[in-house]
N, C-alpha and C positions, 0 to 999 in steps of 0.2 A: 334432650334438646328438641322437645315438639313442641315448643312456641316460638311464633318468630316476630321478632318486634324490628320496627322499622323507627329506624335512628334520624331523623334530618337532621344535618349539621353536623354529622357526627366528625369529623376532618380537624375541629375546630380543638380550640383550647381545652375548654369545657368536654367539647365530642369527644377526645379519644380515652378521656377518663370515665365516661358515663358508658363508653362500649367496652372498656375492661371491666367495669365494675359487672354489667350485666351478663359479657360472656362468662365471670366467673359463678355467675347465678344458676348456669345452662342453658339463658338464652340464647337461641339463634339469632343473631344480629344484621342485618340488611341497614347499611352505611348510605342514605341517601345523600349525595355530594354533587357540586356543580362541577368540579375536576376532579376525577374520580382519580389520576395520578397521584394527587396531594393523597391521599386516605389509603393507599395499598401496605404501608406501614403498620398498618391497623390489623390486617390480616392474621400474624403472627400472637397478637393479645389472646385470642383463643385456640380450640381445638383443631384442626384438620377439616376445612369445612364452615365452622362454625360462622365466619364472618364473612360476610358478602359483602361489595361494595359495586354501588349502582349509581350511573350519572341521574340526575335530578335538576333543575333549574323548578324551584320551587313559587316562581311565579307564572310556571304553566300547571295547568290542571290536568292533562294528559299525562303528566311527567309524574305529579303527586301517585294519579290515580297508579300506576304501572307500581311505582315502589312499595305501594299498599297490599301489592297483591298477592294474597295469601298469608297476609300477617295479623296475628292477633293481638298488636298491643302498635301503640304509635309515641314516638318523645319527640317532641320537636325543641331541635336548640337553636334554630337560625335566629340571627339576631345581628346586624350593624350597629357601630359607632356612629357613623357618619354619612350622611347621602352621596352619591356622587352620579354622574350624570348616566340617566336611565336606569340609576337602582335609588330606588325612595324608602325610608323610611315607613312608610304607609303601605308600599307593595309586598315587602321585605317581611316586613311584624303581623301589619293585621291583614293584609290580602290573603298573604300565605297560610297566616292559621287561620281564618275562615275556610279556603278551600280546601285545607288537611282533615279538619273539624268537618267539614260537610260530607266530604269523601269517607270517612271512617265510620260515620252514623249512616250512608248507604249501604256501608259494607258490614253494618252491626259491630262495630269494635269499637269497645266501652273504655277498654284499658288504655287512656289516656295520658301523658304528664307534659306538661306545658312551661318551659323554664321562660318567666319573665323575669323583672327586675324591681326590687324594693323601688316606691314611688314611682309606680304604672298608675296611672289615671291617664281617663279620659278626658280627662276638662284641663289638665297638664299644658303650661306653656310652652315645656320642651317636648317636642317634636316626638324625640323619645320613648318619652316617657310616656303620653299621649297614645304615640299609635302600641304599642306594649299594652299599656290598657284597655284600645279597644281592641286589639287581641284577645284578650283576656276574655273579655266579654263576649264575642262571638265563639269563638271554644266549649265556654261554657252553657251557651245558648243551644248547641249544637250535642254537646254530650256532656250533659249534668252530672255525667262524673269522672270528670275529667278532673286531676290534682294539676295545682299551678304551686307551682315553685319560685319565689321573687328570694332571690340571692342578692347579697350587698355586694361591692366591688369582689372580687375571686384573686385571690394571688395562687403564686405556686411557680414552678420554671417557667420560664417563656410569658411568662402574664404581660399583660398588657397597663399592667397599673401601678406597680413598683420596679416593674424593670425598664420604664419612660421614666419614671420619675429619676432615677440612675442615671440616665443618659441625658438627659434634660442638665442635672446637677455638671456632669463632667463639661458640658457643652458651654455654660452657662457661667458669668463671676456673681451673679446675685437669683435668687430666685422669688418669682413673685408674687406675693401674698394675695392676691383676690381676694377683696373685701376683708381683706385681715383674715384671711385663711383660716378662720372660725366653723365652717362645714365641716358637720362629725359625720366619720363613715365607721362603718364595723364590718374592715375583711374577713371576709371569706373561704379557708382552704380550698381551692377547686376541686380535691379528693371529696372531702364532705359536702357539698353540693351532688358528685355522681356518688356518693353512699347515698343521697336522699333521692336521686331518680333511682336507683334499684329498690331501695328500702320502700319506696312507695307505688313501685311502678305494679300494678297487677293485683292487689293489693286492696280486696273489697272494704279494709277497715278506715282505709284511706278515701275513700272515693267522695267528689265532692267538693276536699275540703283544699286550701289556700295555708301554706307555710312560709313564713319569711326566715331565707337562712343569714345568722351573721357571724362572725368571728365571739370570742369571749371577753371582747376588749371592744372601746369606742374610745376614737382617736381622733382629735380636729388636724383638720388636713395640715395645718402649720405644724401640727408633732411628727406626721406622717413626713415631712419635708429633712425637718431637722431629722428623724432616725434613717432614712436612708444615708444621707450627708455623711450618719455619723458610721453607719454599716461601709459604707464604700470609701471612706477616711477623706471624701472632699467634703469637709462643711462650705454652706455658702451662708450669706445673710440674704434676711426674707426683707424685698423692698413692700411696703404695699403699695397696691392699684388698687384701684375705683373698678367698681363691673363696669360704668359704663369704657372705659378705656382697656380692659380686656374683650368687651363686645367687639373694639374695634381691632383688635387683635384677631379676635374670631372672625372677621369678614375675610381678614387673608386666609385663615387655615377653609374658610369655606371654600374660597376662592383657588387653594391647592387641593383640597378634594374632587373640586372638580377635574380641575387639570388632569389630576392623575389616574382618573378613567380611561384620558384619549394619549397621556403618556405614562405608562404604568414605570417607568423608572422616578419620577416623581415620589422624594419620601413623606408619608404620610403626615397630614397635619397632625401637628401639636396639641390645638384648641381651634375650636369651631364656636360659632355664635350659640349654639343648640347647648354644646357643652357647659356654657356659663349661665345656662338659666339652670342644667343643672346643679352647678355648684352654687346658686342661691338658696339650695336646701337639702338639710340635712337626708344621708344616705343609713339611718341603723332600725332595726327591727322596732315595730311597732309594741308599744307595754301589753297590748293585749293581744297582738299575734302568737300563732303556734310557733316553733320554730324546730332545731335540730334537736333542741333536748326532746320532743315530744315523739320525735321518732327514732330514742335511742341511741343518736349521735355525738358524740360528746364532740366539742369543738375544739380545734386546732388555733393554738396561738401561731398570730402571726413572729415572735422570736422564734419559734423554734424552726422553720419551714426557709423564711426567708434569707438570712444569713449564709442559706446554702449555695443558694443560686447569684447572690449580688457580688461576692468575695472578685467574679470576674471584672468586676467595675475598678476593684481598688489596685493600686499603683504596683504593689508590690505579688497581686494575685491572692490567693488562697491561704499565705503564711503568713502575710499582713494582717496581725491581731488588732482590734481595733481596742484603744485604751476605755476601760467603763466608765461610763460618767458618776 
């Protein structure tokens, strides 16, 4: 254990699978967190020791600099959904990996990995997706060999993208098709995304280069609707809506994003304005990107993973088989 890599975001969904994966590597791990109470669970993933956990508010430079210190490898996961008031999209994505990136090339640490998200551009209408990409770009401007990791949606327990979609479905007598819910995405397993930040992290054959991770399957979100419905035994029917009248939808979920900065019992929006530009366009690996098979990884279907975590949704729990189609 005589490398120590410094984790931001580690707390997170993503975070505590990319700090098992690399405590089982024998890296030393240093948990850069804004509440360092959220992440003391983390501690027990590895050895006696092995996992540190250090507060960070990674829109200061003081805070970066301190977590950096004495580490020779850096993964940054920090990443929002949604803006809310005094944390931006722009301070969050690209402030922070600019001054991670700058900090690490003063401090000579090469050993990079950067998780952004399929469809990071900078000339991106979504906000998103935009400041992700010039993330990306300053990172790489900063330590030319730095690997960037852009992952398609990520399921797995607790995700953020099949386990709303559930709750949505129970909440909900129709669910509603966006533009005819035609937007193809290619989940994710959240494990095989932190196989590929170990798998690449340190890692000179790697250096440099850009991976888009996806699932081994591409699903238009109207299929993604229907298999939940049919995993959690509510089916609904899909109404369509026009983007522009999910925009206007998204002005509320803006407008509860904010709120629920200055009242954190506020539950999180749904959909936001930002969210429906990204679901104007398709979410799956690029035909000529690298991706997991190139480093190794065979991909994880989303049946086999998911059925485990959703069975909570259905009426009857766990023993409630869902009939095959």
């Amino acid at each position: 254990m005589a490398n120590m890599v410094t984790v931001f975001g580690g707390s997170g969904f993503l975070g505590k699978q990319v700090v098992r994966a690399l405590a089982k590597q024998g890296w030393r791990v240093r948990v850069a967190v804004r509440k360092p109470t959220f992440a003391y669970d983390l501690k027990p993933l590895g050895d006696v020791g092995q996992i540190q956990v250090i507060r960070c508010d990674v829109r200061k430079e003081a805070d970066i600099a301190r977590a950096l210190e004495g580490a020779s490898a850096c993964v940054n996961l920090v990443g929002i959904l949604y803006q809310t008031a005094g944390v931006s999209f722009d301070a969050v994505h690209r402030q922070a990996s600019a001054l991670m990136a700058d900090i690490c090339k003063a401090k000579g640490i090469r050993n990079f990995v950067q998780v952004s998200a399929i469809g990071a551009n900078p000339d991106a209408a979504s906000k998103y997706a935009s400041t992700k990409g010039k993330a990306e770009a300053a990172v790489k401007a900063a330590i030319p060999s730095a690997v960037i990791l852009r992952p398609s949606i990520m399921f797995g327990a607790q995700d953020g993208f099949f386990t709303s979609l559930a709750g949505q479905i129970k909440m909900f007598p129709v669910m509603p098709a966006i533009g005819g819910a035609n937007t193809k995405f290619q989940p994710v397993y959240v494990n095989d995304v932190a196989s590929a930040v170990a798998r690449t992290l340190g890692k000179t054959e790697y250096y440099g280069q850009t991976f888009e991770l996806g699932g081994p399957e591409v699903f238009a979100f109207k299929d993604l609707i229907k298999y939940v419905g049919h995993e959690i035994m509510t089916p609904r029917p899909l109404v369509w809506m026009p983007f522009i009248a999910a925009r206007a939808i998204g002005v509320i979920g803006d407008i509860q994003a904010w709120a629920k900065a200055i009242v954190p019992v506020i539950a999180a929006p749904i959909l936001t304005t930002d969210q429906v530009l990204l679901l104007a366009n398709d979410n799956v690996v690029a035909s000529d990107a690298k991706g997991l098979k190139d480093l190794g990884i065979s991909a994880t279907a989303v049946e086999s993973i998911v059925p485990t975590y959703l069975w909570r949704f259905r009426k009857n729990g766990q023993f409630a088989v869902p009939v095959q189609a």
